[in-house]
C-alpha positions in Angstrom: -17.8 30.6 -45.1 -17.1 32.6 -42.1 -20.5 33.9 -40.1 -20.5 37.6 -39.2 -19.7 37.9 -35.6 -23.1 39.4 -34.7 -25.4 37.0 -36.6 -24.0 34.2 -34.9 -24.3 35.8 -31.3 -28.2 36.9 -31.9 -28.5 33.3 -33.4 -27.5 32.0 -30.0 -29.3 33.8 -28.0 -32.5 32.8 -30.2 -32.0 29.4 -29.2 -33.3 28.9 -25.8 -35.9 31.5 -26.5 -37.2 28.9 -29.4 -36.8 26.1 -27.0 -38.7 27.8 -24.1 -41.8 29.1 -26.6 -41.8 25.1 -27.8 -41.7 23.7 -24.2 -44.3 26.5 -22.9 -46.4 25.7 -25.6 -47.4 21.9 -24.4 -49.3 20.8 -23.1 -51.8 23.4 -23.6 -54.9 20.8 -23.2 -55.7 17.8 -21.3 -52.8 14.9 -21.2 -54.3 11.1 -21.8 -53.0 8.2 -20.0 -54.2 4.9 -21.0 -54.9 2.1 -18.9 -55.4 -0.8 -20.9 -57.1 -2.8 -18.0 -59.8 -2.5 -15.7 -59.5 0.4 -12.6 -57.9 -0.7 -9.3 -55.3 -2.7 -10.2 -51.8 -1.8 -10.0 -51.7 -0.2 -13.3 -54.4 2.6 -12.8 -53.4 2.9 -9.4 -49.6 4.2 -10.7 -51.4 6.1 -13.5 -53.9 8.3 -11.3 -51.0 8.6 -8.4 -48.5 9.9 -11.7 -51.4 12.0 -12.8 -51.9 13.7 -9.9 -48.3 14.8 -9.6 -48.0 15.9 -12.9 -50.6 18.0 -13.1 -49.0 19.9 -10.2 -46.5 20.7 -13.3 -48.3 20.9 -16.2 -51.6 22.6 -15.0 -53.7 20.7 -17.1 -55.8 18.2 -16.2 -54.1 14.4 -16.7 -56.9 11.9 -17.7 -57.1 8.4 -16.8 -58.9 6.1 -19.6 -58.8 2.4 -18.6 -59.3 0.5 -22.0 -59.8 -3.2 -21.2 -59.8 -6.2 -22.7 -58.3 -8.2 -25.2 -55.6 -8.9 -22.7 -54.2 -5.3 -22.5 -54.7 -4.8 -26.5 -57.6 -2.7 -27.3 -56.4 0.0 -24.6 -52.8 -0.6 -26.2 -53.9 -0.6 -30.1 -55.6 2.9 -29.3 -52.2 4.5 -28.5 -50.7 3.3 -31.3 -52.9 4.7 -33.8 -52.8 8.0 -31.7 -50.9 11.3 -32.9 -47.2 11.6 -31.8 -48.1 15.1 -29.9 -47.7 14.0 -26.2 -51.6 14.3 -25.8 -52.1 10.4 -25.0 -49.8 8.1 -23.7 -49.9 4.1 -22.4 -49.4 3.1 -18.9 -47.5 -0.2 -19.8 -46.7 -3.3 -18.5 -44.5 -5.9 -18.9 -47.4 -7.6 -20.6 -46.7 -5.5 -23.5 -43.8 -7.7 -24.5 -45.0 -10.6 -23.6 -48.2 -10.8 -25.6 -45.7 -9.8 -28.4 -44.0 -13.4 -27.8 -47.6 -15.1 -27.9 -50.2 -13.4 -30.0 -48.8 -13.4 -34.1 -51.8 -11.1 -35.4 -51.2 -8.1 -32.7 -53.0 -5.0 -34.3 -49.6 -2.9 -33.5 -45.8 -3.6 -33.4 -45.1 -3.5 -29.7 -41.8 -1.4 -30.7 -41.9 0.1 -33.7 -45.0 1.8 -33.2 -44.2 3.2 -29.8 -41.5 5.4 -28.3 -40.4 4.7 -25.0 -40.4 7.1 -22.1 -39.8 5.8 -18.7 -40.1 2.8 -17.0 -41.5 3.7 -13.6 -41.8 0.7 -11.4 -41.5 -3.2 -10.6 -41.8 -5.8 -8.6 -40.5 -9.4 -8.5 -42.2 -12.5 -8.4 -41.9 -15.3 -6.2 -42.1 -18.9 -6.5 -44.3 -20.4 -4.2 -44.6 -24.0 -3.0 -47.7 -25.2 -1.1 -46.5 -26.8 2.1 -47.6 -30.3 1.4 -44.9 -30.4 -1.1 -41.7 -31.9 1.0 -39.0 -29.4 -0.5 -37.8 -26.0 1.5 -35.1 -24.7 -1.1 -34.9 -23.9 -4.6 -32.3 -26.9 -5.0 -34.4 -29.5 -3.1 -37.5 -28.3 -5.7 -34.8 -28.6 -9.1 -34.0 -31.8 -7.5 -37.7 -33.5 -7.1 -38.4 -31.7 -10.5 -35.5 -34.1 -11.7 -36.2 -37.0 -10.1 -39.9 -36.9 -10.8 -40.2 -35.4 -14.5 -43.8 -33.6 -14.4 -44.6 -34.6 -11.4 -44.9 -30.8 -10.1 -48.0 -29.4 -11.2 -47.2 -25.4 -12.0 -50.2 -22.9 -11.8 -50.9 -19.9 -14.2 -53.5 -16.9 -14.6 -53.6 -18.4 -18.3 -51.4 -19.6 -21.7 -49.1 -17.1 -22.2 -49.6 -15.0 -19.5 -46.5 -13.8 -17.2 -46.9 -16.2 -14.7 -47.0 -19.2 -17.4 -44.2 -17.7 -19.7 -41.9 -17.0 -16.0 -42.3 -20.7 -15.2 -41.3 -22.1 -18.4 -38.5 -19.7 -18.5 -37.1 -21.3 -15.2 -37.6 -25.2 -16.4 -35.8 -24.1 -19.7 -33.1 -22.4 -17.6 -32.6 -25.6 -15.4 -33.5 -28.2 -17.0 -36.5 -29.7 -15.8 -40.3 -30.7 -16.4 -42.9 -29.1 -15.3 -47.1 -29.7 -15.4 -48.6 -26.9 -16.3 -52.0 -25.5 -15.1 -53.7 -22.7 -16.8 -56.3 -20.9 -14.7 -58.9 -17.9 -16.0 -57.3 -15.3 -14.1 -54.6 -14.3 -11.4 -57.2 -14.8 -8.5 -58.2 -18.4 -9.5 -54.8 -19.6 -10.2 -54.0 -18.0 -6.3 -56.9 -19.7 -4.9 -56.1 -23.4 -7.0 -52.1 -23.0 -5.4 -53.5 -22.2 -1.9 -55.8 -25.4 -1.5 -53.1 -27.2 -3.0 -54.9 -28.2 -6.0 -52.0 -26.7 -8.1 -48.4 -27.5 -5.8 -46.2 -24.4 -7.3 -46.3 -21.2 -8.9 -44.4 -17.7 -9.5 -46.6 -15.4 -7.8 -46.2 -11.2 -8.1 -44.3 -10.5 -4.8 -46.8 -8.3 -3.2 -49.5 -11.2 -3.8 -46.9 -13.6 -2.0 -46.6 -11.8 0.7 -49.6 -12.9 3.1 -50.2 -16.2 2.4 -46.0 -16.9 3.0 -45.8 -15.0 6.6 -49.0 -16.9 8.0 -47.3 -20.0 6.4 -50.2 -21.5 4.2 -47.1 -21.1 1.2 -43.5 -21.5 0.9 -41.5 -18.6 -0.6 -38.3 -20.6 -2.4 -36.7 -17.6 -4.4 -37.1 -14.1 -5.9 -36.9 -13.3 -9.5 -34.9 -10.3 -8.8 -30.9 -9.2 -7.9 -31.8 -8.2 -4.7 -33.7 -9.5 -1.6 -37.4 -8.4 -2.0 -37.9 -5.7 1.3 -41.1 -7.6 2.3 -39.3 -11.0 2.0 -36.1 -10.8 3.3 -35.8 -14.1 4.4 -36.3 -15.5 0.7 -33.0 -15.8 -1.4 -33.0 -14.4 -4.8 -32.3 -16.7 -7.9 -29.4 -14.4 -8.4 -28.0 -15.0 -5.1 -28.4 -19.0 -5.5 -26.8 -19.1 -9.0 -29.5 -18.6 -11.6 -28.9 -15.1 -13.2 -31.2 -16.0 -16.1 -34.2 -15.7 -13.8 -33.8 -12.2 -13.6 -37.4 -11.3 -13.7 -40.0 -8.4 -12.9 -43.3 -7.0 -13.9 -42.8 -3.8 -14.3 -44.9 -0.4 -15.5 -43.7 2.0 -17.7 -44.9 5.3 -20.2 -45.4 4.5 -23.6 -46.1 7.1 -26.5 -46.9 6.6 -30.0 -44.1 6.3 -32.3 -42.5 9.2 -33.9 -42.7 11.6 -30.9 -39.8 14.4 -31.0 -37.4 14.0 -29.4 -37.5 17.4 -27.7 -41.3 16.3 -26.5 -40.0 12.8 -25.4 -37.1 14.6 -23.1 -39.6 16.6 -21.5 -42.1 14.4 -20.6 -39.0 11.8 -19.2 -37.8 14.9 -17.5 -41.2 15.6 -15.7 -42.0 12.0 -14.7 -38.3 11.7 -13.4 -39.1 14.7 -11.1 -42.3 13.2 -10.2 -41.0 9.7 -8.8 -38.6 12.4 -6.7 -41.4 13.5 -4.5 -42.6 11.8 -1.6 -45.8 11.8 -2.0 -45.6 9.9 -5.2 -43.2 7.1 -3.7 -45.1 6.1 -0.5 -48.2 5.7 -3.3 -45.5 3.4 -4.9 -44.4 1.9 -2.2 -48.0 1.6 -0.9 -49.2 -0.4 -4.0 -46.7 -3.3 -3.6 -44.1 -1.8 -5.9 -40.9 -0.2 -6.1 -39.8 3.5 -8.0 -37.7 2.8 -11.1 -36.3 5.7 -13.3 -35.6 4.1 -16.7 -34.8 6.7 -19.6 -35.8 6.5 -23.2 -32.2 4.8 -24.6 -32.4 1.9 -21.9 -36.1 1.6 -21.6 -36.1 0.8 -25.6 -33.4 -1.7 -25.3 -35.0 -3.4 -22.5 -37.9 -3.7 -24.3 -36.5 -5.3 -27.4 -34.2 -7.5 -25.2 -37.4 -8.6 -23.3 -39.5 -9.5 -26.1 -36.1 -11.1 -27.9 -36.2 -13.4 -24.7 -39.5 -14.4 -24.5 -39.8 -14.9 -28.1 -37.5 -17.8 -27.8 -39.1 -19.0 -24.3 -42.3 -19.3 -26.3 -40.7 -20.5 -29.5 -38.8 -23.6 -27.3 -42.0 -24.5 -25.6 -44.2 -24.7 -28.1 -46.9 -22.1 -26.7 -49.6 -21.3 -28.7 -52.2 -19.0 -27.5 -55.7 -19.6 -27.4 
């Protein structure tokens, strides 16, 4: 059937008209951005820095809720059950996956009941060696790994946290034994590496930092492609031949599931813009992190890729949570 000539034109010039009255129409109230952990840590800090740019564009206030506890989950639950109208939204981590790979009983499917927006930032971790350990490269460590099967004790914030599930991934990847350590938290398991109760450990980059330039650790590699900027001297495990240890923490925007696809767009589109201005990036930068700009498409397939892999890191080593 062949459309008169003049509906067709006045039905395309009604189409950005509906598109504009949609987009002016949100957000029309206050935006939510859940924090599922306490304030101050890198998470709320990216989510009150994001906030504060995007109300420069939306003109309505952005809210900051920090929902602890229950390792990330009640904070992460509450977004899940939340309307699919752009009014609240998750300040992820790559926790979100990896809790996936531990805990069977999660009260949410960390994909299917989310829609991905934007991963916004990372950084690499590092693993550390106390300094009475006699080993000053990653292939002097595999080798006394080797030669003394569990004899290198391994420190962790906890079972099945990122710095437990990281080290198992690298003994799976090169074939050696570790002792694991569990301790109640990220600044225990710090402290427990530093007096060289516990010898080794992947620590987040930023927390690496200090303790390697005054010497009191040993940085052996980078979980990351590229040379960390405040490590330069520390090879990645790319760079010396172990691709599999591609690893970062990372924070991201996550939305209830069934969000349109229109709304989705937008909010990517305004976050994008966001991590363009300066401000936003030396607040980034500032915080031990660097900018990413990960759309919907890829951020989804990242996640399912990530929870694919530590499903079978968890699955091989027999973690159970506790």
């Amino acid at each position: 059937m062949r459309i008169p000539r003049r509906r067709a034109l006045a039905a395309l010039l009604a189409l950005p008209v509906a598109a504009r009255a949609q987009g002016s129409a949100w957000p029309d109230r206050p935006v939510r951005i859940i924090v599922p952990a306490a304030p101050g840590g890198p998470a709320d800090l990216l989510a009150r820095a994001l906030g504060e740019r995007l109300y420069e564009t939306w003109r309505q206030p952005v809210v900051i809720e920090n929902r602890a506890g229950a390792g990330n989950t009640i904070g992460t639950a509450l977004v899940a059950r939340a309307a699919p109208d752009g009014y609240t939204l998750l300040m992820a981590t790559s926790g979100h996956v990896m809790n996936a790979s531990v805990l069977p009983r999660l009260p949410f499917d960390a994909l299917r009941d989310f829609t991905p927006i934007i991963n916004l930032a990372f950084h690499p971790t590092v693993l550390t060696v106390h300094p009475s350990v006699p080993v000053r490269s990653l292939a002097e460590f595999i080798a006394m790994a080797k030669a003394q099967p569990g004899a290198l004790t391994m420190v962790s914030s906890g079972v099945g946290t990122g710095s437990h599930l990281i080290a198992e991934l690298f003994a799976q990847s090169v074939g050696i034994e570790l002792t694991h350590v569990p301790f109640g938290g990220a600044a225990p398991a710090q402290a427990a590496i530093l007096s060289g109760q516990v010898l080794a450990g992947f620590l987040n980059a930023t927390v690496a930092v200090p303790p390697i330039r005054a010497g009191a650790l040993h940085g052996l590699a980078v979980t990351d492609a590229n040379r960390w900027r405040d490590l330069p001297e520390v090879p990645t495990m790319v760079e010396l031949g172990h691709p599999d240890m591609l690893v970062a923490g990372w924070y991201g925007i996550l939305a209830p599931a069934e969000l349109p696809q229109a709304l989705r767009d937008r909010l990517h589109a305004d976050m994008a813009a966001a991590l363009r201005q300066p401000p936003l990036l030396a607040r980034i930068r500032a915080a031990g992190l660097d900018p990413l700009d990960v759309g919907p498409e890829a951020f989804a397939a990242q996640l399912a890729t990530e929870l694919a892999k530590w499903s079978r890191v968890v699955r091989e080593a027999g973690i159970k949570a506790d």
